[in-house]
DOKOL-728607 format. One line per field, with one value per residue (C-alpha): residue number from 1; residue in three letters; x, y, z. Coordinates in Angstrom, 1 decimal. Example, Ala and Ser with C-alpha at 12.3 -4.5 7.8 and 13.67 -1.06 7.14 Angstrom:
<pts>
nr <- (1;2)
rest <- (ALA;SER)
px <- (12.3;13.7)
py <- (-4.5;-1.1)
pz <- (7.8;7.1)
</pts>
This chain:
<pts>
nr <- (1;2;3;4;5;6;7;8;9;10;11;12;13;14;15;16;17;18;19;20;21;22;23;24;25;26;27;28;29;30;31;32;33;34;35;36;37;38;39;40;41;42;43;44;45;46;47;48;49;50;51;52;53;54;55;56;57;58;59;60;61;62;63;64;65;66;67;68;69;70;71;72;73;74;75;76;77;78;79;80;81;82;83;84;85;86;87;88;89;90;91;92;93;94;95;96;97;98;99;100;101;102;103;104;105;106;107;108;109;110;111;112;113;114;115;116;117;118;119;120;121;122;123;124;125;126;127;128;129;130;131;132;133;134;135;136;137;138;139;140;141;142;143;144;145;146;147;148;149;150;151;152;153;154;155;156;157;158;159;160;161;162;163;164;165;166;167;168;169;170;171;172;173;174;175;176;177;178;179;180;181;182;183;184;185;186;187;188;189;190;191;192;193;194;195;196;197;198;199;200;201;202;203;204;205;206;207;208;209;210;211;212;213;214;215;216;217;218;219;220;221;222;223;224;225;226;227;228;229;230;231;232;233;234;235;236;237;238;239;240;241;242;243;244;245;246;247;248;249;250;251;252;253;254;255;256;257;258;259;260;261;262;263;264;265;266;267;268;269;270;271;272;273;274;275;276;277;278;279;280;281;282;283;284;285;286;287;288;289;290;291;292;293;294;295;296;297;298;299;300;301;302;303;304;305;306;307;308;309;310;311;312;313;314;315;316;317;318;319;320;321;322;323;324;325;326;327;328;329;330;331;332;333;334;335;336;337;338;339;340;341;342;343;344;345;346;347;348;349;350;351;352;353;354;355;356;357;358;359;360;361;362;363;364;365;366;367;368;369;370;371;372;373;374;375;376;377;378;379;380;381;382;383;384;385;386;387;388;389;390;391;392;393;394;395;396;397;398;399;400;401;402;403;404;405;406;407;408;409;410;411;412;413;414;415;416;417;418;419;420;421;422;423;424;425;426;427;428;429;430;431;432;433;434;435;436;437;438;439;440;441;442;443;444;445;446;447;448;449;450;451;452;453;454;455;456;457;458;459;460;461;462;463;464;465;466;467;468;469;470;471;472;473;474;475;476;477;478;479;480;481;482;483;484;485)
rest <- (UNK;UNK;UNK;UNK;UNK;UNK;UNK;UNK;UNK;UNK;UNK;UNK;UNK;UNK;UNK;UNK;UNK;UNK;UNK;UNK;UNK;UNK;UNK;UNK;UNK;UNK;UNK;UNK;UNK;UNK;UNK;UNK;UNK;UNK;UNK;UNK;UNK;UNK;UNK;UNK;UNK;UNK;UNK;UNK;UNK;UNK;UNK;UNK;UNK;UNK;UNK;UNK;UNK;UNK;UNK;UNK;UNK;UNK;UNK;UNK;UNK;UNK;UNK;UNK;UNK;UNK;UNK;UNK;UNK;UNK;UNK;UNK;UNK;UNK;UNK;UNK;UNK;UNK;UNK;UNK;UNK;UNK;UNK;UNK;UNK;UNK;UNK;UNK;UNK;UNK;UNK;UNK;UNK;UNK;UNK;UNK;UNK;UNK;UNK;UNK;UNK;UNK;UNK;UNK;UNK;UNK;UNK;UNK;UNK;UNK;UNK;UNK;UNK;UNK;UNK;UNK;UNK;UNK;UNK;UNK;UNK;UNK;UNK;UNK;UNK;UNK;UNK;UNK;UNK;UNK;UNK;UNK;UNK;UNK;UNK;UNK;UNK;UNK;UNK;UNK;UNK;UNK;UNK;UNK;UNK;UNK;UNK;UNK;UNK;UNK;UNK;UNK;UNK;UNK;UNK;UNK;UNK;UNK;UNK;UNK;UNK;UNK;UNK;UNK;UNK;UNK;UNK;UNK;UNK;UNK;UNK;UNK;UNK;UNK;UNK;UNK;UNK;UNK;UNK;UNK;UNK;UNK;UNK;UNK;UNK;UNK;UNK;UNK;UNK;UNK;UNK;UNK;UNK;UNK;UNK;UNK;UNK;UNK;UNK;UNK;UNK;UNK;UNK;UNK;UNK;UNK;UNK;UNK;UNK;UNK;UNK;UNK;UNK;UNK;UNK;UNK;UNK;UNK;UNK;UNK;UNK;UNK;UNK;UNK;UNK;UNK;UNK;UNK;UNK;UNK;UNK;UNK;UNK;UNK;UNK;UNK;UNK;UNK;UNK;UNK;UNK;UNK;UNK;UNK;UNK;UNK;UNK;UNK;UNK;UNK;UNK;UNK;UNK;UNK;UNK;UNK;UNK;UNK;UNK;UNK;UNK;UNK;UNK;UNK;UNK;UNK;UNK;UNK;UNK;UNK;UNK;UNK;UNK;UNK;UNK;UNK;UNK;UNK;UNK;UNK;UNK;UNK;UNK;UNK;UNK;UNK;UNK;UNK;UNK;UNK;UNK;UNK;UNK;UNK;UNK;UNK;UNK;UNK;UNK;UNK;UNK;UNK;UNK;UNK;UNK;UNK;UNK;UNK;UNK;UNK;UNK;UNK;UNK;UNK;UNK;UNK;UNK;UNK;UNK;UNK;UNK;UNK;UNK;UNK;UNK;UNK;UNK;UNK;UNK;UNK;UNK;UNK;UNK;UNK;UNK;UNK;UNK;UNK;UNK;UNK;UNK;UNK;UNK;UNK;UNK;UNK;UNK;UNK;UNK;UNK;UNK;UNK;UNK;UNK;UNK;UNK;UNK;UNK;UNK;UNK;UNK;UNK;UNK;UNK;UNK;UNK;UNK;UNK;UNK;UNK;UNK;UNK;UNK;UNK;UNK;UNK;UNK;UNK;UNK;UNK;UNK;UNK;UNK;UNK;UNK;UNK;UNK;UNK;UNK;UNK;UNK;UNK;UNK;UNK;UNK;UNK;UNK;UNK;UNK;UNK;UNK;UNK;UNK;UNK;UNK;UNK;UNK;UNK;UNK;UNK;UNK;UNK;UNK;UNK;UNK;UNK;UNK;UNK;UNK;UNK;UNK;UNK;UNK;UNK;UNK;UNK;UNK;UNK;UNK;UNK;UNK;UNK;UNK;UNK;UNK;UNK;UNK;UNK;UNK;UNK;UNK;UNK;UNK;UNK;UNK;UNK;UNK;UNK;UNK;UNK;UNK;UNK;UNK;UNK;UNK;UNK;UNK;UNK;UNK;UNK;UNK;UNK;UNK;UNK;UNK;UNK;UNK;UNK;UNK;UNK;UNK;UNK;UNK;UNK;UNK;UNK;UNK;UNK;UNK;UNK;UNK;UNK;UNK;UNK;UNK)
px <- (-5.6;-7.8;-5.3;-2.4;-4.3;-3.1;0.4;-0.2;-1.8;1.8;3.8;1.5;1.6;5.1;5.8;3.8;6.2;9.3;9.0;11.8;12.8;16.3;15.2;16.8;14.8;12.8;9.4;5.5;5.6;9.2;9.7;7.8;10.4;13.2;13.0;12.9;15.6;17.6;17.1;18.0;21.2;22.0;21.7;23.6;26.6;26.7;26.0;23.0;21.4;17.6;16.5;18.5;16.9;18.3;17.3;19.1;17.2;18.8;21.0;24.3;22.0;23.1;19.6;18.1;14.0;10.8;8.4;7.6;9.5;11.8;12.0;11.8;15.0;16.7;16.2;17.2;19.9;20.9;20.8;22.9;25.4;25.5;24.5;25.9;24.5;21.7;17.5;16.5;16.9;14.4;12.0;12.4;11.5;8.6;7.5;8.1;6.3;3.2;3.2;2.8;0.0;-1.5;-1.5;-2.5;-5.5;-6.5;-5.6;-7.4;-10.4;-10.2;-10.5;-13.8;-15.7;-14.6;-11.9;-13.1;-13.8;-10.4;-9.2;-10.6;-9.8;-6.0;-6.4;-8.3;-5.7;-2.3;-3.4;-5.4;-2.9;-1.9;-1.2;1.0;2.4;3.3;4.1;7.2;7.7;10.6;7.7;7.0;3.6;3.8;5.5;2.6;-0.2;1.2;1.4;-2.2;-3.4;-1.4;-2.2;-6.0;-5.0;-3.7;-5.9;-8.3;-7.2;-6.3;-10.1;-10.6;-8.7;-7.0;-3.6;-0.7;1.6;-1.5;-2.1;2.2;2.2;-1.0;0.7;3.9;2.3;-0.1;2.4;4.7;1.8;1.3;5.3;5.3;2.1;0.4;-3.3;-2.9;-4.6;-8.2;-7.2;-8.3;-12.1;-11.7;-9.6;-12.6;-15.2;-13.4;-13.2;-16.8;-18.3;-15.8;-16.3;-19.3;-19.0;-16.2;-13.7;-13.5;-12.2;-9.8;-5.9;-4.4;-6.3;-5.4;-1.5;-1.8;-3.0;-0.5;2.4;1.0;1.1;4.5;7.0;4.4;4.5;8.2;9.3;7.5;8.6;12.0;11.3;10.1;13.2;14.9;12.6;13.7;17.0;17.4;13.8;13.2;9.9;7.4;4.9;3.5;1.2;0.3;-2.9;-5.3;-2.7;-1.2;-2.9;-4.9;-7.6;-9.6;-12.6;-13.7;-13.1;-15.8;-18.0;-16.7;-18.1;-14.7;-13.1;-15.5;-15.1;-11.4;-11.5;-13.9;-14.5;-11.3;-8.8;-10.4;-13.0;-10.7;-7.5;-7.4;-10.6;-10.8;-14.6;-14.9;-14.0;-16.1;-18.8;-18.5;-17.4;-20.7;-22.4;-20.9;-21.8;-25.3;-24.5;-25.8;-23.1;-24.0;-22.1;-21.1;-17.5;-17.9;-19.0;-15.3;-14.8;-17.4;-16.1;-12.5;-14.1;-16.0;-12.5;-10.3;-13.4;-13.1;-9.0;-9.9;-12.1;-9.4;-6.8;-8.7;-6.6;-3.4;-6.1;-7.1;-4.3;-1.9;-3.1;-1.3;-3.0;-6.3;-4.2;-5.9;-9.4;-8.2;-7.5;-11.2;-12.7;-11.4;-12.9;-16.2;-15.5;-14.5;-18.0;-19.8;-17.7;-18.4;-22.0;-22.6;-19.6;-18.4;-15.2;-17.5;-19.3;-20.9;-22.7;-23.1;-24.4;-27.1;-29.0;-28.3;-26.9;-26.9;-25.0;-22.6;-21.8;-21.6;-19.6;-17.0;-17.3;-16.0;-13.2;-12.1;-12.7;-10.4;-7.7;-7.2;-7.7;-5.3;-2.8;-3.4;-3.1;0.3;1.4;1.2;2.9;5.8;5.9;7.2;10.2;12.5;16.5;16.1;14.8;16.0;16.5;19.4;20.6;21.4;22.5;25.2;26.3;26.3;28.0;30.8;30.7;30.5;31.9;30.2;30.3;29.0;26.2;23.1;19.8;17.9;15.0;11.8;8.3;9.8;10.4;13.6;14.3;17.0;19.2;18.6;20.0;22.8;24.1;24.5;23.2;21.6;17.7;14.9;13.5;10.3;10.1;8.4;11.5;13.6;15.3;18.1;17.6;17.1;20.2;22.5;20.9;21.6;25.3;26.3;25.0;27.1;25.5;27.9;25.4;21.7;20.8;17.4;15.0;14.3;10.7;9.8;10.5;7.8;5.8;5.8;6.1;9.0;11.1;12.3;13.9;16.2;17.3;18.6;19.9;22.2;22.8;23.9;26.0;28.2;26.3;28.7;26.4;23.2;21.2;17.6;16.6;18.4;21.1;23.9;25.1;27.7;26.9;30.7;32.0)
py <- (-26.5;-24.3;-25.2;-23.4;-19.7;-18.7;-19.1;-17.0;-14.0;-14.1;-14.0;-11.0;-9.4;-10.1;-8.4;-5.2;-4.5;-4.9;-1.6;0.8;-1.8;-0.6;3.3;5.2;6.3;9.9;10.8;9.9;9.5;10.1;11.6;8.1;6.3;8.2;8.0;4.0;3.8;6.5;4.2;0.9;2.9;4.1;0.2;-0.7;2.0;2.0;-2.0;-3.1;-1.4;-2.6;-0.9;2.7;3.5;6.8;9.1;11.7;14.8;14.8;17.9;17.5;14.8;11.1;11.2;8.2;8.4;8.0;5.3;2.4;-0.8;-0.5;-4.5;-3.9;-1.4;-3.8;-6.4;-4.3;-3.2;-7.1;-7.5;-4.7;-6.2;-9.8;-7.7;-4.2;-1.2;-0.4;0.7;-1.9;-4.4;-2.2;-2.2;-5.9;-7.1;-4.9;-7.1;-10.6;-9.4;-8.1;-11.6;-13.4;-11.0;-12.2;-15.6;-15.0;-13.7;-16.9;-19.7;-17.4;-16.7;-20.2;-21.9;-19.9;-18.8;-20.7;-21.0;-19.0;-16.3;-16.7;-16.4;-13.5;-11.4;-12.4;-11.1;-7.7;-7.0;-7.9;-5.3;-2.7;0.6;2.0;-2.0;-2.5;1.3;0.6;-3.1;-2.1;0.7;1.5;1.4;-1.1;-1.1;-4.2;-6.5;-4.8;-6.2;-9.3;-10.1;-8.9;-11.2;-14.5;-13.6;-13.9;-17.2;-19.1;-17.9;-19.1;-22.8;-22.3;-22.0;-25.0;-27.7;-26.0;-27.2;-24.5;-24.3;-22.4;-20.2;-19.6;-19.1;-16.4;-14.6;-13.9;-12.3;-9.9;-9.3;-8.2;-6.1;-3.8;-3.3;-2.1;-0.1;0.1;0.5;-2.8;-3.3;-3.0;-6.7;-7.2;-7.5;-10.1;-12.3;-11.7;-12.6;-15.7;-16.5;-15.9;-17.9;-20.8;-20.9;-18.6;-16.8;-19.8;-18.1;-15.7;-18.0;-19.9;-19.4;-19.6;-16.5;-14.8;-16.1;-14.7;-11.2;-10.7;-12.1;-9.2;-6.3;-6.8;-6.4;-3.6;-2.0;-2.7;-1.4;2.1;2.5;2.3;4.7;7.3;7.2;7.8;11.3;12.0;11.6;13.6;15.5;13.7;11.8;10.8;12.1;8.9;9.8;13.6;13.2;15.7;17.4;15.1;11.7;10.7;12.2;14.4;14.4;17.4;16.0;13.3;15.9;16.9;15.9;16.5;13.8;11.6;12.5;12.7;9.2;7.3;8.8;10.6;7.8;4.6;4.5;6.5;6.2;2.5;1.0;2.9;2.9;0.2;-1.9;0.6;-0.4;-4.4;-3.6;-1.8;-4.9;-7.2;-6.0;-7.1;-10.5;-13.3;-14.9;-18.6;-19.2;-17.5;-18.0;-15.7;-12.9;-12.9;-10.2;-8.2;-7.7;-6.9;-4.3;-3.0;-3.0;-1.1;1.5;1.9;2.5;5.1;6.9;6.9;8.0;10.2;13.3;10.4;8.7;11.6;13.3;10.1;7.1;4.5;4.7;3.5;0.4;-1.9;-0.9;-3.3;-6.4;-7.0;-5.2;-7.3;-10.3;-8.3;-7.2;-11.0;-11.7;-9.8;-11.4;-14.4;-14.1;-12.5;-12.6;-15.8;-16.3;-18.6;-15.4;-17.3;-19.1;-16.3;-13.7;-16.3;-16.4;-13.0;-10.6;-7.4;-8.1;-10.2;-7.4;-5.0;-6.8;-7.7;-3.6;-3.0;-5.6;-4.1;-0.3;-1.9;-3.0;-0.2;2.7;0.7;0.8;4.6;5.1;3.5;4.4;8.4;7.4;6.0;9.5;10.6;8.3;10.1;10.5;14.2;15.9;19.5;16.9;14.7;17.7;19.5;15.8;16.1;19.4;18.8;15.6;17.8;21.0;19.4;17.2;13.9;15.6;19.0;19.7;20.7;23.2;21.7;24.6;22.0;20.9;18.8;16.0;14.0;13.2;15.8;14.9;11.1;11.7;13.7;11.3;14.1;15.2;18.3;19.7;19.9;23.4;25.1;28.5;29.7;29.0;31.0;33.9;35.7;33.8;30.5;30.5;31.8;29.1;26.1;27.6;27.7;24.0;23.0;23.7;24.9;24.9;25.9;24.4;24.1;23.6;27.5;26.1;26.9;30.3;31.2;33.6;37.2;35.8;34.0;35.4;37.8;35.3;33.9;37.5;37.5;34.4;35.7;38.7;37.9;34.7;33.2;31.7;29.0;27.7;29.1;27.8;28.0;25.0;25.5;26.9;26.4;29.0;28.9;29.4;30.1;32.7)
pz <- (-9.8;-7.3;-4.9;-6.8;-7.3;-3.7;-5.1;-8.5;-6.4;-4.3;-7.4;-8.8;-5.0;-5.5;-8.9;-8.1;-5.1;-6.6;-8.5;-7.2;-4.8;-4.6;-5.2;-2.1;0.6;-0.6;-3.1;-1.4;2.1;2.5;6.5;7.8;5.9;6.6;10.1;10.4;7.7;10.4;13.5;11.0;9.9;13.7;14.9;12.5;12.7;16.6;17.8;17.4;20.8;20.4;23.5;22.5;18.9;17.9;15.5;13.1;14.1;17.7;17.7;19.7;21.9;21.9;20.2;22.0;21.2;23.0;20.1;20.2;19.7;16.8;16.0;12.2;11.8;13.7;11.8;8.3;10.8;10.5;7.1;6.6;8.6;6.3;2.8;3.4;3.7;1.1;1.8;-0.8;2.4;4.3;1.6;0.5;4.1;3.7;0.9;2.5;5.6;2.7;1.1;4.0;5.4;1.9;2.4;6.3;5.2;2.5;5.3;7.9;5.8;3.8;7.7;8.6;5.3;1.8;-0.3;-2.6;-0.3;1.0;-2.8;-3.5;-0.1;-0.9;-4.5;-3.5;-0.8;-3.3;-5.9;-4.2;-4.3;-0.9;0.1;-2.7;-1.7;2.1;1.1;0.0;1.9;4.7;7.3;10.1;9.2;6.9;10.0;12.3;10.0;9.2;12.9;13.6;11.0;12.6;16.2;15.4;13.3;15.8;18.5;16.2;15.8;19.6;20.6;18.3;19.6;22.7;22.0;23.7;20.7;19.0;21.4;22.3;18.7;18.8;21.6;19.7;17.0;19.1;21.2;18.3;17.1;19.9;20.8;17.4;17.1;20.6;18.9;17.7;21.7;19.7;18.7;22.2;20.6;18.3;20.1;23.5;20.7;20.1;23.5;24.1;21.0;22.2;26.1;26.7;30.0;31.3;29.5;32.8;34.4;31.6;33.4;29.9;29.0;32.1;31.3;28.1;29.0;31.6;29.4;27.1;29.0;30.6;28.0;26.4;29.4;30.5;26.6;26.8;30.9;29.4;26.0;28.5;30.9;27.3;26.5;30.0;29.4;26.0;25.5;21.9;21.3;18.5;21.0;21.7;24.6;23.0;24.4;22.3;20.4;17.8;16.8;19.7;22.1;19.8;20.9;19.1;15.3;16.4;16.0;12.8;9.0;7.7;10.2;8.8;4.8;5.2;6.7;5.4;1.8;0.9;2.0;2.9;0.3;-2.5;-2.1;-0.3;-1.9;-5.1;-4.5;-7.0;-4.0;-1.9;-3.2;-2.7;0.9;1.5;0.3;1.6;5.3;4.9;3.4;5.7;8.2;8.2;11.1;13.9;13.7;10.9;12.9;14.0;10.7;12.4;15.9;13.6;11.8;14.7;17.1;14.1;14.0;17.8;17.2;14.3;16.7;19.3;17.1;15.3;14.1;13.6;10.8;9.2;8.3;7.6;5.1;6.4;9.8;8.5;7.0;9.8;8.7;5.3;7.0;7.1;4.8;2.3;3.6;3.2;-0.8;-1.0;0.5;-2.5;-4.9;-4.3;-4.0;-7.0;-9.2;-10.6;-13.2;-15.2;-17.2;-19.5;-16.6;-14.5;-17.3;-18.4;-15.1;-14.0;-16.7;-14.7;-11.6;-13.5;-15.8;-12.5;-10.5;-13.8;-14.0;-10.0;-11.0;-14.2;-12.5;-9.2;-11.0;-13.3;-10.6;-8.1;-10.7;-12.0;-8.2;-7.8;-10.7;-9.2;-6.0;-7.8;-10.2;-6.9;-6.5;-9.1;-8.8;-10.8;-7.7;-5.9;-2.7;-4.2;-5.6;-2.8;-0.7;-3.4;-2.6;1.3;0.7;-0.7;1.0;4.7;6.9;8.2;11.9;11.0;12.8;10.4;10.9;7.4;7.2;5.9;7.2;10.0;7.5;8.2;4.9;4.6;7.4;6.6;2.8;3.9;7.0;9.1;12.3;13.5;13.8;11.6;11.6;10.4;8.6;11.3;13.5;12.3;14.0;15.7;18.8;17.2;15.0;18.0;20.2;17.6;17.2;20.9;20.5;17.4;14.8;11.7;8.5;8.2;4.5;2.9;-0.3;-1.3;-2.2;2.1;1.4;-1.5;0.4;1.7;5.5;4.9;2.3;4.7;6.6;3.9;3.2;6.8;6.8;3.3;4.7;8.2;8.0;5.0;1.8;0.4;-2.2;-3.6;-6.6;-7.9;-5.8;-2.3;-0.1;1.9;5.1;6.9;10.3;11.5;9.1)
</pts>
């Protein structure tokens, strides 16, 4: 029956994502989502133009976007196309790609440890929360793991037999990886490691190698030669290459103890690990390899903490960045379960009571605060919010052309709700010279949640916005101006 438990972990991977499936786009994490779901919906409404992703937040711009490969909206895009338009198609794919990162991990980690290590990585990484979270979620992120796990599966049963479908098959998945998340590159380390233990210092000179690596690079660097001609061409970017000033480059936080609570404490040891995983993980580092191919978890683990150093302000301020760190520290927590933990109690607890009863405690403590955890993300996923509320009223008070400012903390939630087009605006923003400059370049409403105008800074700025241009609908929870009137 052993053979079988890979298959009940899937279906309880598979049950634990399906909450809210079809629950729109909005709640915990909602401006990552929202702009994939706007690039899906903008393939899908105007052709299917892989290479010309555009984005909702583009003023009176074709809104073409400098980011990396968008291969995941596109592929919603298509389902939309065969099962009409609806997010639940972004956030289903989310879950196939989850599941079969699940089961990447037991063939992966069955093939070099044991199949009972492999068992109980798949299990740990199916229930822990922020997995189950962003497996479901209208984020690339779950395609970009699931390849990174393949690529280093098939490299790996490349470097044992050498036969070219393997290694075809390796370079498809990598290469997937880093068009959609280009600091999937530290998967560079693993895969050298590999080609080390295999070939020693040969594997210099091995021509598939070299064939590989170049066949890597060009469409990685073809794809974001063409996304900058696109910032050139309409000034909109994720800021991709913000070197020191948004998610990569900051030296300085390396030198900080809160980069390194916020990180490692705060959201990978908390919030992805629940520290009664923590715990196992820290244990399982100084488990014995008994073989080298097993130290191929290492040089993973060491490569992801090279990336989080890299992109150092990008993983601590955002979660789902440190999402790679998982991959193999799973394999690690697996490690300590199966050394010391067995499902057997009763033969366990007669030979050694005390870290049976420990390591039955982190399990119990696991499951439980992974599903407290999700349980508080999904609070956040409620229709009877001041958000669909005022979609409602601009669904009725606008027209699908107007032009929008939506006042808000950059997130593009608002305009993606609404299907309208415009600019996101801070608080901050707002002025005289601002407004006029967004109306001589369309714009018709300003609208946003009064909640951004709580303090004494800012409150003064609504006031002008009421008193200088034409309120059409004002509630407790947000406005409306006419820009025009």
């Amino acid at each position: 029956m052993k053979k079988y438990y890979i298959y009940f972990i899937i279906v309880i991977a598979f049950a634990a994502r399906l909450y809210h499936i079809n629950f729109p786009v909005g709640g915990w994490h909602s401006w990552r989502q929202a702009d994939t779901a706007a690039i899906a919906k903008n393939f899908y409404e105007d052709g299917f133009q892989i290479l010309f992703p555009q984005i909702d937040w583009r003023g009176n711009t074709p809104g073409y976007v400098e980011s990396e490969f968008h291969i995941y909206p596109f592929a919603v895009s298509i389902l939309y196309s065969i099962f009409g338009f609806s997010d639940m198609w972004g956030r289903l794919l989310s879950v196939i790609f989850s599941l079969f990162t699940v089961y990447g991990i037991y063939i992966l980690t069955k093939k070099i440890i044991s199949e009972k290590t492999a068992l109980w990585a798949s299990f740990i990484y199916a229930i822990i929360p922020l997995n189950v979270f962003y497996g479901r979620a209208f984020m690339p992120e779950s395609l970009m793991l699931m390849c990174s796990v393949y690529g280093i599966y098939f490299f790996y049963r490349w470097i044992e037999n050498e036969a070219i479908r393997y290694l075809i098959y390796s370079y498809i998945f990598i290469t997937l990886s880093v068009l959609i998340k280009i600091p999937a590159l530290y998967l560079g380390l693993p895969l050298l490691y590999l080609s080390y233990m295999r070939f020693s210092k040969s594997f210099l000179i091995k021509w598939q190698l070299w064939i590989y690596v170049f066949l890597l690079f060009l469409p990685v660097g073809l794809w974001y030669y063409h996304a900058h001609n696109l910032f050139l061409q309409t000034g909109l970017t994720f800021n991709i290459w913000g070197l020191g000033t948004d998610k990569w480059g900051n030296i300085d936080l390396l030198f900080s103890f809160k980069f390194y609570n916020d990180v490692f404490f705060k959201s990978i040891a908390e919030r992805h690990l629940t520290y009664a995983f923590f715990i196992p993980f820290l244990i399982g580092l100084f488990i014995k390899r008994e073989h080298k191919n097993e130290r191929l978890f290492d040089w993973w683990l060491i490569s992801v903490l090279i990336y989080i150093m890299i992109v150092a302000k990008g993983n601590q301020v955002h979660e789902y960045y440190n999402l790679p760190f998982i991959l193999p520290a799973v394999i690690f927590v697996a490690k300590s379960f199966t050394k010391y933990f067995d499902l057997r109690l009763l033969k366990r607890i007669k030979t050694n009571p005390f870290v049976a009863w420990l390591f039955l405690l982190f399990l119990t403590a696991g499951i439980i605060l992974s599903f407290l955890r999700y349980s508080r993300f999904m609070n956040s996923e409620t229709y009877d919010s001041s958000l669909f509320r005022l979609a409602n009223s601009v669904n009725e008070l606008t027209k699908e052309n107007d032009l929008l400012i939506t006042v808000d903390d950059g997130n593009p939630i608002v305009l993606y709700r609404f299907d309208r087009k415009g600019w996101n605006a801070y608080v901050e923003q707002i002025d005289s010279a601002f407004i006029q400059d967004r109306i001589e370049n369309g714009a018709k409403y300003i609208i946003g949640e009064n909640s951004y105008f709580n303090s004494d800074n800012s409150i003064h700025k609504l006031n002008y916005l009421l008193t200088n241009y034409k309120p059409i609908e004002i509630t407790q929870d947000h406005f409306i101006i006419n820009l025009r009137e």
